[in-house]
C-alpha positions in Angstrom: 134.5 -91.2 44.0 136.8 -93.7 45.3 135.7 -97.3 45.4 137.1 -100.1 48.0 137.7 -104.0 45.9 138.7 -106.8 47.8 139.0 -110.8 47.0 138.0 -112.7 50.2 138.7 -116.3 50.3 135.1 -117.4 52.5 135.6 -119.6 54.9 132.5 -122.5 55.5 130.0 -121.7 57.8 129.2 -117.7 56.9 126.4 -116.4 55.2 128.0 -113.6 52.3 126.5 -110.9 53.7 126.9 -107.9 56.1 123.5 -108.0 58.3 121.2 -110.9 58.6 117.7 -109.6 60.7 116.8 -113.3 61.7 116.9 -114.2 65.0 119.7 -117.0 64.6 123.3 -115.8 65.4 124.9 -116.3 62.0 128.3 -115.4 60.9 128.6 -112.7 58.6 131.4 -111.6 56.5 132.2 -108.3 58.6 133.4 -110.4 61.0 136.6 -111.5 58.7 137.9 -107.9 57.8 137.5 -104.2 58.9 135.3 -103.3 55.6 134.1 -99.3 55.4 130.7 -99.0 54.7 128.7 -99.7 51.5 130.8 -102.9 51.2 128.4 -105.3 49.4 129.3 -109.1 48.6 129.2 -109.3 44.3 127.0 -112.8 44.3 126.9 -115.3 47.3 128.1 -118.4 48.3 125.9 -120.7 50.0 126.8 -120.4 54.0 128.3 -124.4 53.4 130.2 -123.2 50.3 133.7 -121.8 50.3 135.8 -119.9 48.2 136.3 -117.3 46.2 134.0 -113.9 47.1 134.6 -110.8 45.6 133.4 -107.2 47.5 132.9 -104.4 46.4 131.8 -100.6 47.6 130.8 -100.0 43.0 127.5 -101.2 42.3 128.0 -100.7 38.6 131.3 -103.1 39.2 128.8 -105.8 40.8 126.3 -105.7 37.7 129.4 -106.7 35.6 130.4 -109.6 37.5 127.0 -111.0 38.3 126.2 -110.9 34.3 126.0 -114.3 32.0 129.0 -113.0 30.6 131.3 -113.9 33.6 132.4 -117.6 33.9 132.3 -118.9 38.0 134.5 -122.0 38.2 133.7 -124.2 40.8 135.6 -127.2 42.4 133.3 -129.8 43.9 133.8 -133.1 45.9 131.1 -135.4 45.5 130.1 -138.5 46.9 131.3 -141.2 44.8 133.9 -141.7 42.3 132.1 -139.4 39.4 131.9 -140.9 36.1 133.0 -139.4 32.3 129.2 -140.0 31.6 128.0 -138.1 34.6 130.8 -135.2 33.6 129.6 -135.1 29.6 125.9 -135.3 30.7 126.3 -131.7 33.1 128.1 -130.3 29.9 125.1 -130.6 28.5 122.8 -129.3 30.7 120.2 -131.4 33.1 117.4 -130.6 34.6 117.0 -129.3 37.8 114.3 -127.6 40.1 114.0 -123.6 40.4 111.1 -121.7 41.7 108.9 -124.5 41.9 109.5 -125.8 38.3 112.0 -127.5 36.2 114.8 -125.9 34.4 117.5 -127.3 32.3 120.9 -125.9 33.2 123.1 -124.1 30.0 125.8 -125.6 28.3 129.2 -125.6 31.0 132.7 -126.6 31.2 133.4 -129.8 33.3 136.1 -132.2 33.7 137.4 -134.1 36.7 139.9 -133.5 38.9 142.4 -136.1 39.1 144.3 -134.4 42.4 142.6 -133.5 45.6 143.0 -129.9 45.7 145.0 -128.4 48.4 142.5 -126.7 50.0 143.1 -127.8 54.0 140.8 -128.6 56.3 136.9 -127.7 55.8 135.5 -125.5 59.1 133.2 -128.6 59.8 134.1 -132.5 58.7 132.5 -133.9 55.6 132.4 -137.6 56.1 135.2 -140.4 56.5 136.9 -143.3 54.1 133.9 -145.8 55.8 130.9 -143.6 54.0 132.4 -144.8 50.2 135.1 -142.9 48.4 135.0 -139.1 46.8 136.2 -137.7 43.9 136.7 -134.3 42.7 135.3 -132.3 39.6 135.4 -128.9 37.9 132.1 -127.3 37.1 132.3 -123.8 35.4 129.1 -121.7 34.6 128.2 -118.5 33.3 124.6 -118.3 35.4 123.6 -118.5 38.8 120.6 -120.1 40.0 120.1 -121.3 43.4 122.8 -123.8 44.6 122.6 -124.5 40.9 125.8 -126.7 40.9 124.9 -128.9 43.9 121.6 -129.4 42.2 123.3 -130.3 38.7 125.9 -132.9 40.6 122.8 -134.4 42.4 121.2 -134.7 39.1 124.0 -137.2 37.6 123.7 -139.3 40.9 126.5 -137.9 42.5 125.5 -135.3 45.6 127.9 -132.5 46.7 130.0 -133.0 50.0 132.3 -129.7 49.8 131.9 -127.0 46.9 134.6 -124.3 46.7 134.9 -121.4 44.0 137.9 -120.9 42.2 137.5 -118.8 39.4 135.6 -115.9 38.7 136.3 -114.5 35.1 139.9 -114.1 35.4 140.4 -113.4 38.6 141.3 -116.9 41.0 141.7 -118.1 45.0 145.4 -118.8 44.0 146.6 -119.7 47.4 144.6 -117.4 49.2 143.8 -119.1 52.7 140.2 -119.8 54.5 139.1 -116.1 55.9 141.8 -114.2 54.5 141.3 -110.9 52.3 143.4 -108.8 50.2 142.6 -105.6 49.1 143.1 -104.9 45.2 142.8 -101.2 43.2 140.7 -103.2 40.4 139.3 -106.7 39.4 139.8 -106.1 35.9 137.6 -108.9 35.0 137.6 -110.5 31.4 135.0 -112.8 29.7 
């Protein structure tokens, strides 16, 4: 059987996913592209997170991506000019709240970001200069938990305005632009 791959950079404001039962109208990814069926999003973003989405028609190919073995890197803008401490202290691991308890994150890549990335416009405006400056940072995991980075830059005193994936394994956005997707034969990832 033939499968279907695509890298989709997600634009704020949609849920990553095909069908949502709820009786809110909610944008969904089908929306963005002409899909064929059994298209399934390989993880989620957050519907206020952008970024890099892989899809996918091979559920084997989604168990590989979705595995601790596959580093997601994230850019984030947070409120406040982030510190080296707060950066070194999320290398680390902090604790954060899952399921009702407290877990403390696995050791990560992080550094700040010294650029604002060239990422145009969000959908919907963060803030403006009169709120307090921003600064940027580079969070890269190998696990998933629930809006696990915003919880981790929260967790160093510095709250998540805009989150954007980059990177997952070795596959990147590159210049790929808010909504667009591009059909590939293969993600060929690589730990």
């Amino acid at each position: 059987m033939t499968h279907s791959h695509f890298i989709l950079h997600k634009p704020y404001g949609y849920l990553s996913q095909f069908i949502y039962e709820l009786k809110r109208k909610k944008k969904l990814l089908g929306e963005l592209y002409d899909f064929p069926n059994g298209t399934m999003a390989i993880g989620r973003l957050d519907e206020d997170s952008e970024g890099l989405l892989l899809l996918t028609t091979n559920g084997m190919m989604s168990e590989i991506i979705r595995s601790k073995k596959v580093d997601k890197e994230y850019y984030v803008q947070v409120d406040g000019i982030i510190t080296q401490e707060a950066i070194d202290t999320m290398q680390e691991g902090v604790e954060i709240g899952f399921n009702g308890t407290k877990y403390i994150t696995k050791p990560c890549t992080s550094f700040l970001i010294h650029e604002v990335p060239a990422f145009g416009a969000r959908g919907k405006k963060i803030r403006d200069e009169r709120h307090g400056p921003t600064s940027w940072a580079s969070i890269t995991v190998n696990e998933g938990k629930f809006r696990q980075v915003r919880k981790m830059t929260a967790a160093v005193g510095f709250p998540t305005l805009r989150l954007v994936r980059v990177r997952i394994g070795n596959v990147h956005l590159n210049n790929l632009q808010s909504g667009e997707v591009l059909e590939v034969s293969d993600f060929e990832i690589e730990n």
